[in-house]
N, C-alpha and C positions, 0 to 999 in steps of 0.2 A: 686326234683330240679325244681325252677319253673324256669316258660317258660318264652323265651325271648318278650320282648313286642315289641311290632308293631303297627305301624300307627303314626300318629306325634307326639304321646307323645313322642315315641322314638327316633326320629329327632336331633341331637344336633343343638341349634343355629346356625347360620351362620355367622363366623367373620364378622366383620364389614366392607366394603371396603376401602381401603386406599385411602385419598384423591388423586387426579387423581397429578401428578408434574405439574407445569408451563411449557405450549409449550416451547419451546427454539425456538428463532427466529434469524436471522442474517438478517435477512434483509425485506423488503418490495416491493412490487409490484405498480408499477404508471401505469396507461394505459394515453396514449398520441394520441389523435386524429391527424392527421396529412395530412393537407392542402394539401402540396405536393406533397404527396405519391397516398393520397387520398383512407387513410384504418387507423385503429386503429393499433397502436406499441406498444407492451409490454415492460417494460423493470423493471429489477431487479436493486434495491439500496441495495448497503451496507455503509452504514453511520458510520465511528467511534465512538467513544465518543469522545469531542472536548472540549477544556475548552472554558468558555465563550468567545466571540470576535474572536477566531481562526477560522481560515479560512482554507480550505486544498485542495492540488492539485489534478486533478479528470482524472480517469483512464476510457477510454469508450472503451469497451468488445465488440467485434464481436464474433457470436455465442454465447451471452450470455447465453442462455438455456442451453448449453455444455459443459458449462466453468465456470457458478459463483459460485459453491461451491466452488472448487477446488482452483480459484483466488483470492476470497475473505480470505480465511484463508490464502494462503500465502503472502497478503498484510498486514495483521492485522498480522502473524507472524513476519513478517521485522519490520515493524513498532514498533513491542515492543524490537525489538533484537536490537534500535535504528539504523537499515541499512538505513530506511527511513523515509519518516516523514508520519504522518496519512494521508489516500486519501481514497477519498470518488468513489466506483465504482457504475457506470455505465451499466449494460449490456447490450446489446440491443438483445432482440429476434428474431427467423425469421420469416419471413412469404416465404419469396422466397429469397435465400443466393444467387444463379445465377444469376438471373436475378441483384439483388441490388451490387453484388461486384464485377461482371466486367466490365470493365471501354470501351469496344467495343464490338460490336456485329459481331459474328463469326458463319460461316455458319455452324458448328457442333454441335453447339451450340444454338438451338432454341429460348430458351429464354435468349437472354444477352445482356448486353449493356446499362443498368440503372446505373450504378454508378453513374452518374454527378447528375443526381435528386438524388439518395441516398445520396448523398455529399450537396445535397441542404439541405436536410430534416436535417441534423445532424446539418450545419452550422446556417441557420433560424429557427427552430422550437427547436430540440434536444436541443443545449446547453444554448439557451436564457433561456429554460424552465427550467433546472437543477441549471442553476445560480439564477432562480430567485425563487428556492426552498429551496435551499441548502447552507449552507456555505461555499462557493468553492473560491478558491484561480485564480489567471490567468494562471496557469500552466497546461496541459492538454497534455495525451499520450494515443497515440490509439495501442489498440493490436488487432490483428487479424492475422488467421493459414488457411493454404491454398489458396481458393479464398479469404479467409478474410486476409488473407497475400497479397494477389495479390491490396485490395484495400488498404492494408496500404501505401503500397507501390507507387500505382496512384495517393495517398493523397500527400504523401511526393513528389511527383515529381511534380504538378498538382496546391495543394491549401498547400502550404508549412509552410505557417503562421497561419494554423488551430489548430495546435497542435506542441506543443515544443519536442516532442520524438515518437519515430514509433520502433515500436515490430514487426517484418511479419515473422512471424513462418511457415518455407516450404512453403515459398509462390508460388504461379502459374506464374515464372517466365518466361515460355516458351511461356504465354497468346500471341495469335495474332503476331507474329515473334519477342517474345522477348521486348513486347512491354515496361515492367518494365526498363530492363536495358539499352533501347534507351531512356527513358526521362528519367533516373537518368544520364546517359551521357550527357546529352542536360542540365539538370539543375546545375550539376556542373563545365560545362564550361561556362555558363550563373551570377554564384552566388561564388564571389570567398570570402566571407564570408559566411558562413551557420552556425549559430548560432545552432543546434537542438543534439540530438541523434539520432539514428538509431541502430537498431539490427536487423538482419538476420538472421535466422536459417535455415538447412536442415538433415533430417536422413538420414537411409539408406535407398535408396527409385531408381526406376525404374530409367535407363540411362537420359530419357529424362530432370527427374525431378533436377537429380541430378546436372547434366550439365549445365543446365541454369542456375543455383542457381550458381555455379561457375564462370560461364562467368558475372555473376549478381556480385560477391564477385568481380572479377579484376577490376570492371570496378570503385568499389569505392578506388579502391586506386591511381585513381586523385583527391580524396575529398580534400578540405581545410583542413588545420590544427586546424579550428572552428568547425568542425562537427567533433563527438563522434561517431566513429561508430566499430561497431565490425560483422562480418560475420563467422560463425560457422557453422563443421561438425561434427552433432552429432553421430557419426555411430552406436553406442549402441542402438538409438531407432529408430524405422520404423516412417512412416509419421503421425499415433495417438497418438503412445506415446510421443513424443518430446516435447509436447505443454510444459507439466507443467516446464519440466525442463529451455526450451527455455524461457519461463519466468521468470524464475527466473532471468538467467543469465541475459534476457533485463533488468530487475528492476536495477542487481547490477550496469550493465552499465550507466544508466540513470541516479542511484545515486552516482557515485561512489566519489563526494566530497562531500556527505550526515559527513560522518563520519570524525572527527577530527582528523590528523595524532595521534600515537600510540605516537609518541615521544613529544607530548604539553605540556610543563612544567607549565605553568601559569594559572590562570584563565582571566588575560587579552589576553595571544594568542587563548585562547577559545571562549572569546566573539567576538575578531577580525574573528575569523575563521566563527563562525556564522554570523554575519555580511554579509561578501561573502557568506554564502549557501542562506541565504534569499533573497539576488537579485537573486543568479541562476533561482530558484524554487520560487520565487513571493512569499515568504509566508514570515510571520513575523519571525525577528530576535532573534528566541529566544531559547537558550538551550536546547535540552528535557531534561525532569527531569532525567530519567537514566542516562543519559549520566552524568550530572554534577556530579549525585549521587556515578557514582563509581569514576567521578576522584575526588573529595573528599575522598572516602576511599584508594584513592589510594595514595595523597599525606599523609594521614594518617599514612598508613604501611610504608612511605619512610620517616617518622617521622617529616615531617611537619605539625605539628599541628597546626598552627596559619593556614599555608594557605588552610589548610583543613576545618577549622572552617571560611574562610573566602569565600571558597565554600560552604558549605552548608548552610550561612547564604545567601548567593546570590538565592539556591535553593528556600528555604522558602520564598525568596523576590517573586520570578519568579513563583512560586505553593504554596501559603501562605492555601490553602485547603488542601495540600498533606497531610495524617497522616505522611509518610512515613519519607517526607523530615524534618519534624521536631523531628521523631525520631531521625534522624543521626544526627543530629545538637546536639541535649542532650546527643548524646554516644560520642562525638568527648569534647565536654565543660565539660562531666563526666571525661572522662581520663584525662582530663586537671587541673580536681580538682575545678570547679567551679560547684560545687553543685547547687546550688541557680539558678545559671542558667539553667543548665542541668533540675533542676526540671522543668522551666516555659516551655522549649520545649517540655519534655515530657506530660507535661499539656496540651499543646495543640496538639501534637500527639493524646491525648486522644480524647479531645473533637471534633476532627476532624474526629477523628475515630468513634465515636459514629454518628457522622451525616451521612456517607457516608457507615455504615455499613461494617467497615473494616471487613475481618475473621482474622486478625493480633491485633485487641484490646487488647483483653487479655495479647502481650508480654507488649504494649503500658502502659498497667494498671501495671504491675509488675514493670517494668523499674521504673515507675512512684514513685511507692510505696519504693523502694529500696532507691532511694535516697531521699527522705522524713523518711529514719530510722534514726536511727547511723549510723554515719561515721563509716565506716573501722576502724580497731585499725591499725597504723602504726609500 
């Protein structure tokens, strides 16, 4: 029996390595020097994709570093679920959260009482620099949990026309004697219009915390009937866990005429209805594709076909790139029996699909193919 070999003849090659994947990225870092403050600011971008010329309302994150995963995917989740329209986030990182989000300085509290320069820094420097980066719309909501709730909250009471909606997730209500719920007192007996949103949250959280946030909830219900505002007890979650959900629910409040009643028969009460969401929200007047996409298939199934095919010829008008949208256009002209047409949409389904790298091509090419056969026998 001969003997095994040894030494590198006996070695098997070494597979090959696999090319490394493409990083996955969400997003980007800008570093911002900053006059006011008088120190460099991080902050995290998450940018949608945006069709040409769109413009989108902009979400700025306290405790960015804590919070952009987590907001970023449920902004970009809403956004396709059509609850809201694309917004480009913001974070802003910390250097010192104390010091920059309370709005006085309290003797328990060593370092506090910078918010007004923090408030400078985001009004001069912050948003000039993001508008002048970014495609951004004039619509603009600040979120922030705990003391980052506490300065949402001296914002909205404070510089009220810095931003169109306010998130303050458990905020430090009890700050300085209360000092949140005496200027929203003061500002709503002062402003008997208040055009904005507002959300409040709190868990289940110590006597102290919970309490103010309550005395903080009565006190808006002298608000105008122009302010949107909602005040929530979350008891299910403690003062960390709340955030993610406490956003959500601000977003739904903020958008909550984002979405076309369920019962819209038309494509004209649709366009009228977009009309009004585009003043609310400062962004242009215009359908998202889903949205038009399923009420087309939805007057389809209720077997109006013309105004279904007069939907989705609107889409292709509105997203003339879409593959998608001009597939539905050739399934809606197919059932209808207009071949010839249904083909030139599938056609360009295709070559749409080919530029933008659909993973949907292949139905695009088949559809394509089918009605460029034989007709069906009837």
């Amino acid at each position: 029996m001969r003997a095994p070999e040894v030494g590198p003849a006996a070695v098997p090659p070494a597979p090959a390595e696999a090319a490394p994947a493409p990083a996955l990225s969400i997003g980007e870092r800008l570093k911002l020097r900053s006059q006011v403050l008088g120190e460099e600011r991080e902050l995290l971008i998450f940018k949608p994709t945006l069709d040409p010329g769109v413009r989108a309302p902009v979400v700025y994150l306290l405790d960015g570093d804590a919070h952009f995963h987590h907001v970023s995917g449920l902004l970009d989740f809403l956004a396709r679920q059509g609850r809201m329209p694309p917004v480009i986030l913001v974070a802003i990182t910390n250097t010192d959260r104390t010091r920059d989000f309370t709005p006085t300085h309290v003797e328990a509290v060593a370092v506090s009482g910078g918010a007004e320069k923090f408030l400078d820094f985001i009004e001069r420097e912050l948003i000039p620099e993001i508008d002048g980066k970014f495609p951004t719309a004039p619509y603009r909501i600040l979120i922030g949990h705990s003391y980052g709730g506490l300065l949402a909250l001296h914002t909205f009471n404070t510089r009220n026309d810095l931003f169109d909606a306010y998130i303050s997730v458990s905020p430090s209500t009890a700050w300085d004697g209360e000092l949140p719920r005496r200027g929203t007192e003061a500002l709503l007996r002062a402003s008997p219009a208040l055009d904005k949103a507002l959300y409040v949250s709190v868990g289940d959280e110590p006597g102290e915390q919970l309490d103010s946030n309550r005395a903080y909830a009565k006190a808006l219900a002298a608000a105008p009937k122009s302010l949107r505002w909602r005040a929530e007890e979350l008891l299910r979650e403690d003062h960390g866990s709340l955030v993610h959900r406490s956003v959500l629910d601000g977003l739904e409040l903020v958008f909550d005429s984002w979405r076309a009643p369920a019962d819209t028969k038309t494509l004209a009460a649709l366009e009228s209805h977009w009309s009004q969401v585009g003043a609310r929200y400062k962004v242009p007047a215009k359908i998202p594709e889903q949205t038009l996409n399923v009420f087309g298939y939805r007057l389809l199934a209720d077997g109006q076909a013309d105004a279904a095919i007069a939907a989705f010829r609107r889409n292709s008008e509105l997203y003339p790139e879409s593959a998608n949208v001009h597939d539905s256009l050739g399934e809606a002209l197919e059932k209808q029996g207009d071949r010839e047409g249904a083909a030139a949409e599938y056609a360009a389904a295709v070559a749409a699909g080919e530029r933008r790298k659909d993973p949907a091509l292949p139905t695009y090419r088949a559809n394509l193919e089918r009605v460029r056969g034989p007709a069906p026998a009837k």
